[in-house]
N, C-alpha and C positions, 0 to 999 in steps of 0.2 A: 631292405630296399636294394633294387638290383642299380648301378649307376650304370648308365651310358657309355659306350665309348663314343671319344668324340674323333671324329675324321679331320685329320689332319694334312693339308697341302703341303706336300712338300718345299714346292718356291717359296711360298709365306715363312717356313720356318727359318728356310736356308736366308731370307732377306733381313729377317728380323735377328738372326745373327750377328749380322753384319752392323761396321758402323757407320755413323751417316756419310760419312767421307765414301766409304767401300761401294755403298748404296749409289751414291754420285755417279761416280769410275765406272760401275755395271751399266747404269743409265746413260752415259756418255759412249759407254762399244757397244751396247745396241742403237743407239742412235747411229754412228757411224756406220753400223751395218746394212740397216735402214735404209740410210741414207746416199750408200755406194753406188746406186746408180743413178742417181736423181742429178740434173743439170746443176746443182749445187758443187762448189769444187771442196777439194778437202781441206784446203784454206779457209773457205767461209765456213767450215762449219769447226775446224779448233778455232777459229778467230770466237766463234758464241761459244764453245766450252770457257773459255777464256774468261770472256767477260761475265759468263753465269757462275762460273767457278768463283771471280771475282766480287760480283753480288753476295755469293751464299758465303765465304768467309773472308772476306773484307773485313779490315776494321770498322767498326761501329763511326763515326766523325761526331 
């Protein structure tokens, strides 16, 4: 039996390297980048890194 190769995306690999934290920080400077031109200031938008950073490793209460 001949096996498959299987095609592999490069993003997908490079993301699942990483760790959830890392994965975070990438999603947070494309957001910013994103979001560089939008009537949003750059205040409001580390003010919700902040608080979702906050969320995702918060202590548990």
């Amino acid at each position: 039996m001949k096996v498959a190769a299987k095609s592999i995306n490069p993003e997908d690999y490079i993301l699942s390297v990483l760790s959830p934290e890392d994965r975070l920080d990438a999603a947070f400077k494309i957001a910013k980048e994103a979001f560089k031109n939008s009537k949003l200031t750059m205040t409001d938008i580390d003010n919700a890194v902040i608080s979702v950073r906050r969320k995702a490793y918060g202590k548990k209460r």
